[in-house]
C-alpha positions in Angstrom: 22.8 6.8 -18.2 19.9 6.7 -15.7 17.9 4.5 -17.9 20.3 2.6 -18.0 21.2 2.3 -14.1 17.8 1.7 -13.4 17.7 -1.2 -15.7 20.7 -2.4 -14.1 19.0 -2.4 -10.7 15.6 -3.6 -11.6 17.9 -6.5 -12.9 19.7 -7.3 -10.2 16.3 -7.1 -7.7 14.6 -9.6 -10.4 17.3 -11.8 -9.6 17.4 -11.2 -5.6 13.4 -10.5 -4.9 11.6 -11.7 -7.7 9.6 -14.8 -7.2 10.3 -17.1 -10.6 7.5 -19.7 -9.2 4.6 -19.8 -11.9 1.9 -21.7 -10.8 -0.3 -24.0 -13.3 -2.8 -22.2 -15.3 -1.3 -18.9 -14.1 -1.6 -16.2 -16.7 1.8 -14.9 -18.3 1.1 -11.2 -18.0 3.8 -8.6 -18.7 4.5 -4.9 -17.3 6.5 -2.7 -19.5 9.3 -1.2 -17.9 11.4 1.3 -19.7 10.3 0.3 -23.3 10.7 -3.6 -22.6 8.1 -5.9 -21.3 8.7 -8.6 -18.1 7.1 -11.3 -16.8 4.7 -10.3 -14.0 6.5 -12.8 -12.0 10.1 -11.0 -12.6 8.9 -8.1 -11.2 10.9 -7.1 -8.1 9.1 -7.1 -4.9 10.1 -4.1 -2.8 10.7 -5.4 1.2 11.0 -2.9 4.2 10.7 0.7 4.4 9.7 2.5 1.5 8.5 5.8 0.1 5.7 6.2 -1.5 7.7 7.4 -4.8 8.9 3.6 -4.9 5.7 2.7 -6.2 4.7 5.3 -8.8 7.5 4.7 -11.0 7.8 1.6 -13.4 7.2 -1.4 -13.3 4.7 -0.3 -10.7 3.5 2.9 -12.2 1.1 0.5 -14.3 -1.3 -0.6 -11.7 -0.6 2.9 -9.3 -1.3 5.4 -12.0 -4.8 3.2 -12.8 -5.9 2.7 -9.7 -4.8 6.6 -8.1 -8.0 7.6 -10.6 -10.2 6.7 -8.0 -12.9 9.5 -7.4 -13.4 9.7 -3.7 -16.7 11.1 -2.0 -16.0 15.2 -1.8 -18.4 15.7 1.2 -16.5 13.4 3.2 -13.1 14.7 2.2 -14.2 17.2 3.4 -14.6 15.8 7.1 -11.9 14.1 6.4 -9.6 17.0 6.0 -10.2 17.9 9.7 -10.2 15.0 11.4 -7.3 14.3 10.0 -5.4 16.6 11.7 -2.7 15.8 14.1 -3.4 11.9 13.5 -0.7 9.9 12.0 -0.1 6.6 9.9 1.7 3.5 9.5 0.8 1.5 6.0 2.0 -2.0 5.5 1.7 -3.2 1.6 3.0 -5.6 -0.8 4.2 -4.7 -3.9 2.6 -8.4 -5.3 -0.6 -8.4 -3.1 -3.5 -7.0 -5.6 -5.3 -5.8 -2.6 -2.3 -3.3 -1.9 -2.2 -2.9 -5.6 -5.6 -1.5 -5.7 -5.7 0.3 -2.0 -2.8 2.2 -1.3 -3.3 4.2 -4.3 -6.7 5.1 -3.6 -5.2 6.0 0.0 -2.7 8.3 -1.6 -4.8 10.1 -3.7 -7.4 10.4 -0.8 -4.8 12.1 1.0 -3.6 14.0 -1.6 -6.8 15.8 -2.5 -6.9 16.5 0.9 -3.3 17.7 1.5 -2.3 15.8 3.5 1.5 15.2 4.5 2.0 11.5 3.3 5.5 11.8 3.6 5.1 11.6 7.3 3.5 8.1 6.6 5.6 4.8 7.6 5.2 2.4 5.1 6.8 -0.5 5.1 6.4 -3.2 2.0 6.4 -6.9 3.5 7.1 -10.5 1.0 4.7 -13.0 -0.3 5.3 -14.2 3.8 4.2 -10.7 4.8 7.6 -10.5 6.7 10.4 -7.4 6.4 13.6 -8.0 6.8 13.5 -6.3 10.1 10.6 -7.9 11.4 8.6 -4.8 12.1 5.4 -6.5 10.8 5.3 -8.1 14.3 5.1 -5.1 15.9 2.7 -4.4 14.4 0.7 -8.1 14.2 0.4 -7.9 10.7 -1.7 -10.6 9.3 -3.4 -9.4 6.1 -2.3 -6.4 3.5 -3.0 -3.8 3.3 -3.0 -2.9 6.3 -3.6 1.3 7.0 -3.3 2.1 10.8 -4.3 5.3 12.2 -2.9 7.0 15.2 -3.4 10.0 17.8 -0.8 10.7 20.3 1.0 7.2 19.0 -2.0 5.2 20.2 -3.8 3.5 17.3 -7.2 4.3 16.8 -8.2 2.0 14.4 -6.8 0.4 11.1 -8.6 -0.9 7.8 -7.3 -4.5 6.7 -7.1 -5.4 3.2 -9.8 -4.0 2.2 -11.9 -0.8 3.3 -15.7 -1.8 4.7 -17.1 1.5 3.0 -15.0 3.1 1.5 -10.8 3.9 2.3 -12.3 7.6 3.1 -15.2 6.9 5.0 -13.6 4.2 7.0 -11.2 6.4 7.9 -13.7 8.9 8.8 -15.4 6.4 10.8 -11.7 6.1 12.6 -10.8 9.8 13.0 -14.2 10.9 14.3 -13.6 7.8 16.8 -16.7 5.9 15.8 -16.6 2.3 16.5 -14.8 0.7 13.8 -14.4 -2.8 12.9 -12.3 -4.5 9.7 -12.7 -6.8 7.7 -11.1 -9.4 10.0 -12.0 -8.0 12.8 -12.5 -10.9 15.7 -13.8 -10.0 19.1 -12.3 -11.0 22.0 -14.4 -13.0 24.4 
């Protein structure tokens, strides 16, 4: 019976979300989801705010399980772990974006190995458009995803974009001890 209701609703976000657009010379890859295999472009796109447990169960289990195998770097885990502490997050992925596919899950189990309490994490999942239906991304000025921003005492201290410079740990090292930091697209003002 819950097989079958999740089939039912993966159906009807294919239909709602999904973008059926295939562009020329695109590759027809398929994700198996619950013993049957979809396009890549059927695959519902999850929009607003999630939790994390959205994105480790099928159709998205196959790129979250591979990529949460990442072996982070213990001695700075270990730094991590404390300057950590009392800081906050807000993530911004897209369930499409292979950038998000690959970083989030390395963020997760970054945090995990270092107990950390991602269920205190915002993360909000924005369209091809990188829009929400709220509109929160604006907020935010959300250009590029991923995007992982850390606070302290709700002001940001810094936030990786796309892609870490480092590494996702010791960038956000780099953040939490309150070294300068700068992202990938990073642009100083003049």
């Amino acid at each position: 019976m819950i097989k079958q209701l999740l089939f039912f609703s993966l159906s009807i976000l294919i239909v709602s979300c999904g973008n059926n657009k295939k562009e020329e010379g695109q590759s027809q890859k398929e994700i198996l989801v619950e013993n049957e295999s979809i396009p890549e472009e059927e695959v519902p796109v999850l929009l607003g705010k999630q939790e994390f447990d959205a994105i480790k169960k099928a159709p998205y289990d196959v790129w979250f399980d591979e990529n949460y195998k990442y072996e982070p770097n213990k001695q700075t885990l270990d730094s991590l772990k404390l300057t950590l502490k009392g800081k906050s997050m807000v993530v911004f992925m897209g369930t499409w974006c292979s950038d998000s596919q690959l970083q989030v899950p390395i963020l997760l189990n970054i945090l995990d190995r270092i107990n950390y309490n991602t269920s205190t994490i915002k993360l909000y999942m924005v369209s091809e458009d990188k829009d929400t239906p709220s509109g929160i991304e604006k907020e935010f000025e959300i250009e590029y995803v991923p995007t992982i921003i850390v606070y302290e005492n709700e002001e940001e201290m810094g936030r990786i974009v796309e892609y870490p410079i480092n590494s996702i740990e010791k960038d956000l090292l780099q953040i939490t001890i309150g070294e300068e930091y700068k992202h990938a697209y990073y642009i100083e003002e003049e």
